[in-house]
N, CA and C atoms as an extended XYZ file, in Angstrom:
285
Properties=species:S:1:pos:R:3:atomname:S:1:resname:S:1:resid:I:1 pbc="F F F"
N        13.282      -14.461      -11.265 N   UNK     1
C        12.403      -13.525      -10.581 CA  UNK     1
C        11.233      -14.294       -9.964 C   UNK     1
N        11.061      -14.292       -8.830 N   UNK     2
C        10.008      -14.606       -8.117 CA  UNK     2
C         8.382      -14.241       -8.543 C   UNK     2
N         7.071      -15.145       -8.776 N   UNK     3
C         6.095      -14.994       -9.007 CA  UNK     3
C         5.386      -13.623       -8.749 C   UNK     3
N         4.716      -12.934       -8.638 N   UNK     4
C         3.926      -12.016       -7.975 CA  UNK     4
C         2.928      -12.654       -7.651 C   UNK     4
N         2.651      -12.702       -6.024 N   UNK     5
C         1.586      -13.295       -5.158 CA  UNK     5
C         1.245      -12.812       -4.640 C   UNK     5
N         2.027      -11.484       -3.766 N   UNK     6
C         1.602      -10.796       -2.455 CA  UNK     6
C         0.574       -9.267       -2.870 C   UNK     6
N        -0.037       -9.469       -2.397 N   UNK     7
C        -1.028       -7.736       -1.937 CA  UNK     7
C        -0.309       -6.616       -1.295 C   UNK     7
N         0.244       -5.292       -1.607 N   UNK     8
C         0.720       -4.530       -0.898 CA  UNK     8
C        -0.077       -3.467       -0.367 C   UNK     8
N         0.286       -2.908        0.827 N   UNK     9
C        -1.147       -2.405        1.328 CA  UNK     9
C        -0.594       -1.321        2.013 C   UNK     9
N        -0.699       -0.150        2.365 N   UNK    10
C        -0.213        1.130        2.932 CA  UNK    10
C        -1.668        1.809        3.073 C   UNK    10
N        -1.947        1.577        4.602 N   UNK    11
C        -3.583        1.908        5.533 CA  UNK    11
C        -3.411        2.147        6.714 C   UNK    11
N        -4.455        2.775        7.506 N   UNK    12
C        -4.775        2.518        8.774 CA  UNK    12
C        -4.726        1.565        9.132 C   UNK    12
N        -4.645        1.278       10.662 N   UNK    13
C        -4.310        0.391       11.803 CA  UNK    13
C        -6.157       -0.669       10.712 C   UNK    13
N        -7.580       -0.238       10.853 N   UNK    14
C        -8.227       -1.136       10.434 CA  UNK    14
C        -8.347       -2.147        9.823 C   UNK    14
N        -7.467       -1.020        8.898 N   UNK    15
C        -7.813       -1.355        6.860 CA  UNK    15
C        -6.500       -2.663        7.258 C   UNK    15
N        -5.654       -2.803        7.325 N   UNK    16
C        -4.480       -3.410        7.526 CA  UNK    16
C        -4.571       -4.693        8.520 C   UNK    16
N        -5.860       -4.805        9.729 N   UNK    17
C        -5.919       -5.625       10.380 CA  UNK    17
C        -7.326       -6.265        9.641 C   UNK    17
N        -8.160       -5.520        9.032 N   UNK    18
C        -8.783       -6.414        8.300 CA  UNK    18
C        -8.756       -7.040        7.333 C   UNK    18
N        -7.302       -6.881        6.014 N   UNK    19
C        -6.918       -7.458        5.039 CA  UNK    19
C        -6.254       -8.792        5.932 C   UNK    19
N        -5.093       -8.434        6.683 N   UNK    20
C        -5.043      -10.023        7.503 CA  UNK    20
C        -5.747      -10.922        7.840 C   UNK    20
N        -6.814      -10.697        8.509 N   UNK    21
C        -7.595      -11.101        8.993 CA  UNK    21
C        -8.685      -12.221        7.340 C   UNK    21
N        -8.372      -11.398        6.277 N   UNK    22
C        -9.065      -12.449        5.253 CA  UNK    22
C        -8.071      -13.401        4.814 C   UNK    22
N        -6.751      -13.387        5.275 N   UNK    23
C        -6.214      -14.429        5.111 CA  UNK    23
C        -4.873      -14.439        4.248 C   UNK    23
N        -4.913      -13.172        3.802 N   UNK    24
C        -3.790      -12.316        2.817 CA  UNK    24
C        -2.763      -12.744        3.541 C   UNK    24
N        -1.579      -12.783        2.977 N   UNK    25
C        -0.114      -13.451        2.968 CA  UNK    25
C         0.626      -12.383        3.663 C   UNK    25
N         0.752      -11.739        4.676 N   UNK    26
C         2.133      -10.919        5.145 CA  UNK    26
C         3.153      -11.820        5.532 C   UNK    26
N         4.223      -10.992        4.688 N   UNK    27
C         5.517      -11.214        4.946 CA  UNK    27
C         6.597      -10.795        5.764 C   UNK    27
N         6.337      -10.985        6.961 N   UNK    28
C         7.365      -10.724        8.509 CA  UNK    28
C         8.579       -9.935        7.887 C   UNK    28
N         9.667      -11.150        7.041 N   UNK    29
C        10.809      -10.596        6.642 CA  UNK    29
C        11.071       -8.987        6.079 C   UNK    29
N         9.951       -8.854        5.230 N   UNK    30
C        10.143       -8.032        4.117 CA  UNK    30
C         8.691       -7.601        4.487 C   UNK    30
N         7.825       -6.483        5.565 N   UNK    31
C         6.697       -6.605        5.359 CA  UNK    31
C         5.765       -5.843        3.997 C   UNK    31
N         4.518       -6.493        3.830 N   UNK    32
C         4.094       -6.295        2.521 CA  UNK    32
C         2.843       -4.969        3.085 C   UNK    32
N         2.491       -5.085        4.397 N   UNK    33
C         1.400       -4.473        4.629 CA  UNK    33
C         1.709       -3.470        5.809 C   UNK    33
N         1.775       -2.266        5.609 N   UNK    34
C         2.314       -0.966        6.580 CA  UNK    34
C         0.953        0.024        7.153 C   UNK    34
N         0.854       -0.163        8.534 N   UNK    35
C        -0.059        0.593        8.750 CA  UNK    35
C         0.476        1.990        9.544 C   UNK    35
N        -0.597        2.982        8.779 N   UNK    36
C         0.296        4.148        8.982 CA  UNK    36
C        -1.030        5.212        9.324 C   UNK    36
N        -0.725        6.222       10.044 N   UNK    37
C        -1.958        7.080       10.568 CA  UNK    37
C        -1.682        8.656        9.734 C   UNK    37
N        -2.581        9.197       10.030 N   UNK    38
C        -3.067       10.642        9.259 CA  UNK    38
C        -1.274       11.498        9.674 C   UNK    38
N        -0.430       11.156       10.778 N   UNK    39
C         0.290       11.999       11.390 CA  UNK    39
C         1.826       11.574       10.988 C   UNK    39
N         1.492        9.991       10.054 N   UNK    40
C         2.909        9.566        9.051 CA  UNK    40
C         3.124       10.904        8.690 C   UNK    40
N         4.862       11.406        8.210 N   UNK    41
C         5.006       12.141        7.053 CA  UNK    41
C         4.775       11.658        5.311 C   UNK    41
N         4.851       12.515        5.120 N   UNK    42
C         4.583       12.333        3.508 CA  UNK    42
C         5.976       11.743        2.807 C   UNK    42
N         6.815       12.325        3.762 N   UNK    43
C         8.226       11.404        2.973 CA  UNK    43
C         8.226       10.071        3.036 C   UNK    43
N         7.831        9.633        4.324 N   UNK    44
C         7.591        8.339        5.336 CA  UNK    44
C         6.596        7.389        3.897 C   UNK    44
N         5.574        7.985        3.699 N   UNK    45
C         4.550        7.289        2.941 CA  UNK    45
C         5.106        7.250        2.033 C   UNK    45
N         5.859        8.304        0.646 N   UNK    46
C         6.096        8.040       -0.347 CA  UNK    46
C         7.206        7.069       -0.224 C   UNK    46
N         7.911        6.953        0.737 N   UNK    47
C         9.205        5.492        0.582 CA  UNK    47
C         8.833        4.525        0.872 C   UNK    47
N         7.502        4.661        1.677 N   UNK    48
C         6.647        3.144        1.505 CA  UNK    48
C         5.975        2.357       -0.055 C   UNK    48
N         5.280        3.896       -0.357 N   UNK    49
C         4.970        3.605       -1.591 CA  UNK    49
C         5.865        2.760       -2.442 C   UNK    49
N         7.145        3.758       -2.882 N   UNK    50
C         8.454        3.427       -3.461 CA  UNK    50
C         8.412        1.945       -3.529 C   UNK    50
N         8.436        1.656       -2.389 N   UNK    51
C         9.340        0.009       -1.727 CA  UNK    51
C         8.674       -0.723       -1.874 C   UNK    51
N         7.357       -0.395       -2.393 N   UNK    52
C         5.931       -1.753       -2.210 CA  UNK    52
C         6.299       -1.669       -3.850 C   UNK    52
N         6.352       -0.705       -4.537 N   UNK    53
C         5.459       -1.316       -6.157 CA  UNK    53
C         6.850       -1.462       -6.839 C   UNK    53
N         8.143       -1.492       -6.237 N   UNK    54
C         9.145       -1.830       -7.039 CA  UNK    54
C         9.850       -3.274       -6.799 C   UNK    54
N         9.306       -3.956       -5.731 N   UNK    55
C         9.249       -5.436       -5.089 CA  UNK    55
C         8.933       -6.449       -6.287 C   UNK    55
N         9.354       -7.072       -6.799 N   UNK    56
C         9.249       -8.486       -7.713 CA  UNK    56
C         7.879       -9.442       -7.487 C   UNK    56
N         7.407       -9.522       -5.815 N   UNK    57
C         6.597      -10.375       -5.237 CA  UNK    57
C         5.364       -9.353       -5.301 C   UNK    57
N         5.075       -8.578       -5.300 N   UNK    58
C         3.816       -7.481       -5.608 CA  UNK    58
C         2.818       -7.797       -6.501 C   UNK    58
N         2.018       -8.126       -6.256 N   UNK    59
C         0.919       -8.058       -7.635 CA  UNK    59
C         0.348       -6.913       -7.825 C   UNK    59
N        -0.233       -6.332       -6.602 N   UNK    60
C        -1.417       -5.072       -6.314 CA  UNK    60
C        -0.600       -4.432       -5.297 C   UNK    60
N        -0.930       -3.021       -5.198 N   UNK    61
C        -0.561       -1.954       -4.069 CA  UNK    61
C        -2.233       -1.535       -3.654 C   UNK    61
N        -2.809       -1.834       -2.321 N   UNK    62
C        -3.881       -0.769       -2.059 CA  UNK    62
C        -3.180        0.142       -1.243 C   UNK    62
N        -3.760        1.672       -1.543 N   UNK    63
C        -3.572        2.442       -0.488 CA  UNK    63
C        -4.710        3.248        0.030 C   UNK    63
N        -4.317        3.276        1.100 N   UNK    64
C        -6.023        4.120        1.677 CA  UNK    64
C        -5.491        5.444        1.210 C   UNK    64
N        -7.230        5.985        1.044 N   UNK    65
C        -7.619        7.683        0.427 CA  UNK    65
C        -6.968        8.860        0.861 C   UNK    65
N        -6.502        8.683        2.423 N   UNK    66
C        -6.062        9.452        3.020 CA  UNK    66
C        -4.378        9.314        2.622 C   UNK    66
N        -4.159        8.421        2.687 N   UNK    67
C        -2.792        7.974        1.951 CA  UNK    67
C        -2.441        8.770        0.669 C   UNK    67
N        -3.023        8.251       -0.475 N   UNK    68
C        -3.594        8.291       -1.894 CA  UNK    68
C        -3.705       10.095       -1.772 C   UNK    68
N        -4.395       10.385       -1.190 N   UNK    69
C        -4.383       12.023       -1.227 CA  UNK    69
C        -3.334       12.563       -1.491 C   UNK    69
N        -2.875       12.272        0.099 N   UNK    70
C        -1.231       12.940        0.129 CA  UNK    70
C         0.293       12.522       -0.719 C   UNK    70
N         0.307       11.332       -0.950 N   UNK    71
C         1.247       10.855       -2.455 CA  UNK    71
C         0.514       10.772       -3.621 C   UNK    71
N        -0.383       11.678       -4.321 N   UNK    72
C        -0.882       11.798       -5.620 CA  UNK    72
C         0.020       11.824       -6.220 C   UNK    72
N         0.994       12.205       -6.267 N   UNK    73
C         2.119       13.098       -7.399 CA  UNK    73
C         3.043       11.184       -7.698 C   UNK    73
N         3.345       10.808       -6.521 N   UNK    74
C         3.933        9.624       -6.942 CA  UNK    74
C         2.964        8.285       -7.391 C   UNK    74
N         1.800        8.195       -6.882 N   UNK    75
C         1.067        7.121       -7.966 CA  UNK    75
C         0.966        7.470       -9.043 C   UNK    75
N         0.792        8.678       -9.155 N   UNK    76
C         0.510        9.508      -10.749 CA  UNK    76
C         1.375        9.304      -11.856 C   UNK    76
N         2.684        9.568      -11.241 N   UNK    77
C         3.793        8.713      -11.977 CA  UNK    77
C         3.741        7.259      -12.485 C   UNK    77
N         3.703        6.471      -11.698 N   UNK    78
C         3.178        4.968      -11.894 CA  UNK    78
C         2.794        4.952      -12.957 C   UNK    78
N         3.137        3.916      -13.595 N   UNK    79
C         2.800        3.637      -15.071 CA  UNK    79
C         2.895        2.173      -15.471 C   UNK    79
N         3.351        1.125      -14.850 N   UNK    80
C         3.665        0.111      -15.298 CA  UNK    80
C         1.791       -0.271      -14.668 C   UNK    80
N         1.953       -1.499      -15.250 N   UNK    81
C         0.056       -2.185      -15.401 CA  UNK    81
C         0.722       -2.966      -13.762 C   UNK    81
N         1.700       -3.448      -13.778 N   UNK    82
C         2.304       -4.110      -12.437 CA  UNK    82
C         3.271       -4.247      -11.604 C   UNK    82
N         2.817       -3.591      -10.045 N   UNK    83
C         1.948       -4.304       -9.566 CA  UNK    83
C         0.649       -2.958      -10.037 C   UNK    83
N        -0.463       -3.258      -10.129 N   UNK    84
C        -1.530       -2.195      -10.479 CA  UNK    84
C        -1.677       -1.591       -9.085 C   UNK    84
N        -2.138       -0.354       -9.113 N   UNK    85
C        -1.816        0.682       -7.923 CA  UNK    85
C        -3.377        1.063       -7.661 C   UNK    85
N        -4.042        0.614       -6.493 N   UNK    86
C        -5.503        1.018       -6.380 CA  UNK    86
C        -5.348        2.000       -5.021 C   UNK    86
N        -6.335        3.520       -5.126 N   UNK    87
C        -6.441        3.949       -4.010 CA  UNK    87
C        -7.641        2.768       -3.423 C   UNK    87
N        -7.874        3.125       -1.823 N   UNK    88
C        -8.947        2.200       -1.554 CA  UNK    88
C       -10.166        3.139       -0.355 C   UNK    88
N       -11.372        3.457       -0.032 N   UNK    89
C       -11.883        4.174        0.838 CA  UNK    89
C       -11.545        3.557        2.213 C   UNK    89
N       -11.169        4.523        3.549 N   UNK    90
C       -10.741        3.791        4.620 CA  UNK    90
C       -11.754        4.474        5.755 C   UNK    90
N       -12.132        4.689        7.313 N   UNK    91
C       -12.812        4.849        7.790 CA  UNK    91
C       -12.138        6.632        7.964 C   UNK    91
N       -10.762        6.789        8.028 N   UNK    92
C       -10.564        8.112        8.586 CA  UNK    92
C        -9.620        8.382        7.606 C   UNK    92
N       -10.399        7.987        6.120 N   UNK    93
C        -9.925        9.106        4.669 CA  UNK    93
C       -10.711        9.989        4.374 C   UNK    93
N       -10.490       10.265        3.374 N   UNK    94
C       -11.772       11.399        2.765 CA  UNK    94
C       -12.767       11.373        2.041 C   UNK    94
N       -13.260        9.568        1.591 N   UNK    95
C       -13.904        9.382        0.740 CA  UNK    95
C       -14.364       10.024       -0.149 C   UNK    95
């Protein structure tokens, strides 16, 4: 099984160009970081969710608030310590 290194991230176009931008590891092949707007479906997000925190290479999942709102029911589930599942505040969530 491969280390856990990568950050998984499910945000706005911002939140997503400013985690790159610090230098965070996206992975082209397999991407780790999905930017998604208020008008994603909720199915759309929860199979993102799904696909990020069941990945081997995952350490962390952030998801923005607005995100986090609308898949409560499936972080809620979440239970393993890893990858640890953080909502995060974004500019057009609900803080």
């Amino acid at each position: 099984m491969k280390e856990r290194t990568l950050v998984g991230l499910i945000a706005d176009e911002g939140m997503v160009k400013g985690f790159q931008m610090t230098g965070l590891v996206f992975d082209k092949k397999n991407p780790n970081f999905h930017m998604v707007t208020p008008t994603t479906s909720d199915e759309q997000l929860e199979q993102l969710f799904e696909e990020l925190v069941v990945r081997p290479d995952i350490a962390i999942v952030f998801v923005g608030d607005f995100v986090a709102e609308r898949i409560k029911t499936s972080m809620g589930r979440w239970r393993a310590l890893v990858p640890t599942v953080l909502a995060i505040p974004t500019k057009t969530g609900c803080h």
